[in-house]
N, C-alpha and C positions, 0 to 999 in steps of 0.2 A: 504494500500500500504506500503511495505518494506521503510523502513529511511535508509539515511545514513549520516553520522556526518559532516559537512563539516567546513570552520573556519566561516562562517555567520549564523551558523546555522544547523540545521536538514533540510535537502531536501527528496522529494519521489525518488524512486529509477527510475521512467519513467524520470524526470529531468537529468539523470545523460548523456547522449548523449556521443558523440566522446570524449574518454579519455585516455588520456597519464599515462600508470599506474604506473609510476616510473618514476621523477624528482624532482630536486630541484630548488627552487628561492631563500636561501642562505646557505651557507655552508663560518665558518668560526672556527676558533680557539676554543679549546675548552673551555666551557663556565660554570663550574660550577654551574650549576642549571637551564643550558638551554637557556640562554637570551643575544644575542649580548646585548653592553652596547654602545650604540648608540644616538646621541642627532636625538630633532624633528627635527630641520631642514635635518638634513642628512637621516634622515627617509625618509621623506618626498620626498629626491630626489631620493632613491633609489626604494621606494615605485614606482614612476612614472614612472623611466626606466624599472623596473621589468615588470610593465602593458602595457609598448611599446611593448616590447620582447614576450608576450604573443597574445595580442594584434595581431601582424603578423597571430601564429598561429591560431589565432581564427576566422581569414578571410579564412583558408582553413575549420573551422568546428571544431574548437576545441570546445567544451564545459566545461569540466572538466579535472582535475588532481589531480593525488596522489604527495605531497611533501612528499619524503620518506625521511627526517631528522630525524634519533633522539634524545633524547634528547643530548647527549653525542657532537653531531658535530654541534652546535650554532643555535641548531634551536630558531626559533623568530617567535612566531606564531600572535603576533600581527602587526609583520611586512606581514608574509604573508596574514594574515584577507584584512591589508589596501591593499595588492596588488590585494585580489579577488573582494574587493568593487569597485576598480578605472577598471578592465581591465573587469570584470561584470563573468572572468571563476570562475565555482565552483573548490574549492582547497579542498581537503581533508589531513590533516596534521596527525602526525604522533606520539606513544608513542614510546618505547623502546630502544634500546639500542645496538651500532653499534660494528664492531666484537673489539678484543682484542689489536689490535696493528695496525698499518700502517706506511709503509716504509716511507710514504711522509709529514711523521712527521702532518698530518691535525690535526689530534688525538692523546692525548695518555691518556687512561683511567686512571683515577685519582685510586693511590690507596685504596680512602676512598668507589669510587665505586666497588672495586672488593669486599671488605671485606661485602658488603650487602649482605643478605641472601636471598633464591628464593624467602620467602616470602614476606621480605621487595620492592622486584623487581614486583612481584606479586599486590604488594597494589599500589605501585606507578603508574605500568603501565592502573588499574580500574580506579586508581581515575584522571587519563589524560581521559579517554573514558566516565565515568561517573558524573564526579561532575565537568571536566575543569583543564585546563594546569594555573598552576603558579599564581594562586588565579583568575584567567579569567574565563567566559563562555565559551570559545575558548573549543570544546572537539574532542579529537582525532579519525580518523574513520580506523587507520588503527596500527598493532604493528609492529616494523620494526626493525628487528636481523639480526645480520652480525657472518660470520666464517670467519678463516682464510684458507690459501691456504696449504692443503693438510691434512689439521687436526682440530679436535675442540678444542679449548683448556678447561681446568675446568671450568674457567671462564664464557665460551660460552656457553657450558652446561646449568650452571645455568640460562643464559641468556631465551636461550631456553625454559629452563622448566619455567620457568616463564611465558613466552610468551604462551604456550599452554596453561597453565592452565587460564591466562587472557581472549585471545580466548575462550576458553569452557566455561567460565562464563560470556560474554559480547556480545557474537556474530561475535565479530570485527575479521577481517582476521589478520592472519600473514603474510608479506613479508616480504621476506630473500634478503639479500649480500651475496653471492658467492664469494670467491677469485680462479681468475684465472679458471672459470668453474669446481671448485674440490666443492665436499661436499655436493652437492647437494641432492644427494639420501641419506645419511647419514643424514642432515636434517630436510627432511623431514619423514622419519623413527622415529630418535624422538621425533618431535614433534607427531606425530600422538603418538605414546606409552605412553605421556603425558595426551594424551587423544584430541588435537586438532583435529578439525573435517577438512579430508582431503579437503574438498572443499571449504576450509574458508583459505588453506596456498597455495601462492604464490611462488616458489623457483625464484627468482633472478638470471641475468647477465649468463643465458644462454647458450647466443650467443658469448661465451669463449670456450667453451666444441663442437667440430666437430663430435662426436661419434651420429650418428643417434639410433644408438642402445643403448645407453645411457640412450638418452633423452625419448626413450620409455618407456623405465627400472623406471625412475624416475614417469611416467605418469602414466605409471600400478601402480601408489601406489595410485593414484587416486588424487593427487595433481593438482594445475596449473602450470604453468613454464612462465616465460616471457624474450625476445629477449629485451632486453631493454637498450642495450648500441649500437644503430645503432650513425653511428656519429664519434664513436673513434674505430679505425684500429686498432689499435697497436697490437693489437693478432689474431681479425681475421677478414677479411674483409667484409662488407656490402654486397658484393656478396656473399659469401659462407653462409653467416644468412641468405640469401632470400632461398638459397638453401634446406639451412635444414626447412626453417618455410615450403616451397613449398612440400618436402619430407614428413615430420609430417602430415598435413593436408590432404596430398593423401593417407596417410594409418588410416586417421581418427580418428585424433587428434586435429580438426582444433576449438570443443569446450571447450578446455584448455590452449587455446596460446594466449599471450598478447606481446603487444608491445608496444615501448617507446625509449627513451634518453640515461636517466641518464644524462639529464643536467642540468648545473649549472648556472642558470642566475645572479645569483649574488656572487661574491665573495670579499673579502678585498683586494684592488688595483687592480680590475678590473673597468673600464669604459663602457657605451654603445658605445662609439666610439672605443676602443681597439678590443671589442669583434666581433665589425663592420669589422674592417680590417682584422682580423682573418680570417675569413668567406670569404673574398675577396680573399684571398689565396686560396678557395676551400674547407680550411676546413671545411668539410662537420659539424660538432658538433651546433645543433638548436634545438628548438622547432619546427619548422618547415618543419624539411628535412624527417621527415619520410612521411608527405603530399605531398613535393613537390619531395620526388627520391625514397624511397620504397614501397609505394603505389602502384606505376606507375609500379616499375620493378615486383614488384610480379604479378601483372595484366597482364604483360608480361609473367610472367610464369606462366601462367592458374588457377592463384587463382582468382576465384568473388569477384563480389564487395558484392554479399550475404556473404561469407565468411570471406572478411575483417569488412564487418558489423558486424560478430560474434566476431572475434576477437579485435576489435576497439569498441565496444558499449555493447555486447551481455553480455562477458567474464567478463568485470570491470561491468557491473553490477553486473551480478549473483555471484560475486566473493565479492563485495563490502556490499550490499544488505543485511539485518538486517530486523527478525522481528519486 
């Protein structure tokens, strides 16, 4: 049976059930070699809220999740282990390296990382998947590249090519960041010219880009695609992604489409109580809400529940899934 990496371990690929293919449990400041700098006690509590928050979801059938961190945006993969141990979901965490820039200041790539060479990105990203993250067992099941909006930069390139050729020699998928729904078919073009095998890359975030014709364009290259910002509106709303996933799927697309978040269960001065209220507002952004409002509406719009099977269970398998 196919493995896949998860932070407790190697699992078979039948284990892997209902999975959120694109989330985070923390995102913080960037971190120089990956590691919030965090005491136990504070671990320890964040650890426990992070497993509440899952925890919900896992009462609607959650079983697993990709943390699509990399290194670059504070990933902490022993914080994530202790959150899969306490809330019992399989987490699969993450190597490479997020796009070049961001307006919201979360990130800003250290100069000492632009000047790595593909190679040096190349070793770094096997030995997260192969030998473990930051002298731990912890090994990553997924490589996770980011662009920017409406271009690649050198930078990203290189990122890129790294990532493929990591892919072609480990197994491991690539998932991508998209800015603003741009890039997408441009990414996934080179990575495959890299040599990544088109059914082991992920293109990212969508459900930014309204072009039905587009998104076909991007499929014909034989890639996956994933809706995976349900939750946050700001560019285009939760109704019109059911649209286009409903659209896709009716002209026979429906086993390359994954769905998810992109959220962030834990961040620096957030609380489980802040996040509580938020959510009291309506806003829709959980773990949860794609069980409890777009499940339902797309089932409204004459997708099966075979189908959402494929996309929720089917996809992040065979997407995930390693000799």
């Amino acid at each position: 049976m196919s493995k896949i990496n998860t932070v407790m371990g190697p699992i078979s690929a039948d284990k892997l059930g209902t999975t959120l293919i694109h989330e985070h449990i923390n995102i913080s400041q960037p971190a120089q070699g990956g590691s919030m700098s965090i005491g136990l006690d504070e671990r320890k509590t964040i650890a426990a809220e992070c497993a509440l928050v899952l925890e919900e979801a896992k009462a609607y059938g959650l079983v697993s999740m990709v943390d699509a961190t990399p290194i670059d945006l504070g990933r902490d993969v022993e914080l994530i282990k202790e959150v899969s141990a306490i809330s019992g979901i399989n987490i699969i965490c993450s190597t490479g390296f997020y796009r070049e820039s961001m307006e919201q200041d979360i990130v800003i790539t250290p100069e000492t990382q632009k000047r790595k060479t593909i190679d040096e990105m190349y070793e770094m990203f096997v030995k997260d998947i192969v030998y473990g993250i930051e002298g731990s067992d912890i090994k990553a099941g997924v490589i996770k590249v980011g662009t920017g909006n409406g271009s690649i930069s050198e930078y990203e390139r290189k990122v890129l090519r790294a990532a493929a050729r990591a892919q072609k020699d480990t197994g491991v998928p690539v998932i991508t960041h998209t800015e603003a729904g741009t890039m997408g078919l441009e990414q996934a073009e080179l990575l495959i010219s890299e040599g990544a095998d088109p059914k082991r890359i992920m293109i990212g975030h969508r459900g930014a880009n309204t072009d039905l014709r587009h998104h076909a364009t991007v499929l014909d290259r034989g890639v996956n695609i994933s809706f995976d910002r349900f939750g946050l509106e700001m560019e285009v709303t939760d109704v019109l992604r059911e649209a286009i996933i409903i659209g896709l799927t009716g002209i026979g697309y429906a086993d390359r489409i994954m769905i998810s978040h992109d959220y962030i269960v834990h961040q620096p001065g957030s609380t489980l109580e802040s996040r509580k209220a938020l959510k009291a507002t309506g806003f829709n952004w959980s773990c949860e809400h794609i069980f409890q409002n777009i499940l339902p509406a797309l089932k409204k719009g004459g997708i099966t529940d075979a189908t959402i099977d494929t996309m929720m269970v089917e996809n992040p398998r065979r997407l995930l899934a390693r000799e």
